[in-house]
C-alpha angles and dihedrals in degrees: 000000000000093000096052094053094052095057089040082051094044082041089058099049093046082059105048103042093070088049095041078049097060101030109047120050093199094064087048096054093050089045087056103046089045086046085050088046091055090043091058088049095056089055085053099047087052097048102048078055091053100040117027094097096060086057130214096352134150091222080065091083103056092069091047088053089054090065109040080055092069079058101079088059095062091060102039092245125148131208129207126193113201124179089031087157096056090066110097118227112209095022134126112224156129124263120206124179134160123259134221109154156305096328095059104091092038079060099053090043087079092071108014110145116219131279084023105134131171140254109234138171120263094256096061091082096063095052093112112245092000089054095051095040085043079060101037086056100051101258115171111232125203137192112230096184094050109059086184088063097034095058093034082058093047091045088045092050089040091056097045109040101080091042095049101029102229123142119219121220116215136183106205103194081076095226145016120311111198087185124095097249141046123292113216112284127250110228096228099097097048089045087060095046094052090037095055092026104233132127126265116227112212114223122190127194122197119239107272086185089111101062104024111021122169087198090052092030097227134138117180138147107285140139137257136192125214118200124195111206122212115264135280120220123216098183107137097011125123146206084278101050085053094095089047092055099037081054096041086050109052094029076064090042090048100050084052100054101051080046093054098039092047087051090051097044092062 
């Protein structure tokens, strides 16, 4: 008896899956972001095979760019860069761009230059496959709790960046915004760039609310646009100038955005 039940039960649940699939947006949303998790974890998987014995490298992370990039393809997304020239190819800066998911650094894989890693909280590196290929890549990790740390890892990044050439990619909102606008900038990022006296390059990414939305619980095919902002030099400014800038530059990001998100939406 207790057989039977449980392949009537397995039976049942072949069967409604396909119909829960196709009736209820909800479970659809939540079959698709388990089915991109497991995608990124594929990536991972394939670049800790490919890299691990390299070690802990920066160069790591173009090759895990490469494939979260194969991602979009599974999903029917598109991507389009837009402001490519205004990327500079030898500097040392700091990136800044607004966040909004999951989807965000799948976004910015598409251009990435090399030895640009990421800021991330300290978390991150515990999060199983994603937290050892995050190493394996380079990411910065910082301490939020701790100020001590925090500051120790910035100085650390500030004093290194231009020796070692590497670039640093920030999201200055400090965490995800499921609204379709900005949320107030933090001043890290900007104190970095004065401090270690490199520009800061603006990237905007549209609003992809309207085709994969974590409020309305949908995921479905739809289009971004990602717009690199000329750079801004830092050269001369100091730890004063640093809430000017944090504003100049996402009053610029913001009106961007509203510009580039109204454009995709039509």
């Amino acid at each position: 008896m207790m057989e039977v039940t449980q392949i009537e039960g397995r039976l049942l649940f072949l069967l409604g899956f396909p119909f829960l699939y196709l009736r209820s947006i909800t479970f659809k949303y939540y079959c698709k972001v388990g089915f991109l998790f497991f995608l990124v974890g594929f990536a991972c998987f394939w670049t800790i095979i490919l890299c691990v014995y390299k070690g802990r490298n920066m160069d790591n992370a173009r090759i895990f760019n490469k494939l979260l990039v194969l991602i979009k393809y599974f999903f029917g997304i598109k991507f389009k860069i837009q402001g490519l020239e205004n990327l500079p190819v030898e500097d040392c800066y700091v990136m800044v761009a607004n966040h909004q998911g999951y989807l965000d650094y799948i976004a910015l894989s598409e251009f990435l230059p090399p030895r640009c890693v990421p800021l991330a909280k300290k978390e991150f590196q515990f999060v199983g496959l994603l937290g050892l290929t995050s190493w394996l890549c380079g990411f910065f990790f910082i301490d939020r709790e701790e100020k001590s740390r925090a500051i120790n890892t910035m100085l650390h990044i500030q004093k290194t960046m231009v020796a070692k050439r590497f670039r640093v990619l920030i999201f200055p909102e400090g965490t995800r915004n499921h609204n379709s606008s900005m949320l107030p900038f933090k001043h890290g990022a900007f104190h970095l760039a004065v401090q270690a006296q490199v520009p800061v390059v603006p990237v905007v990414i549209s609003s992809y609310h309207h085709f994969c939305s974590t409020i309305q619980k949908t995921f479905t095919k739809g289009e971004c646009t990602i717009q690199i902002l000329p750079k801004v030099e830092t050269q001369g400014l100091k730890a004063d100038d640093v809430p000017e800038l944090t504003k100049l530059v996402r009053d610029t990001m913001l009106k961007v955005f509203y510009q580039i998100s109204d454009e995709v939406k039509q």
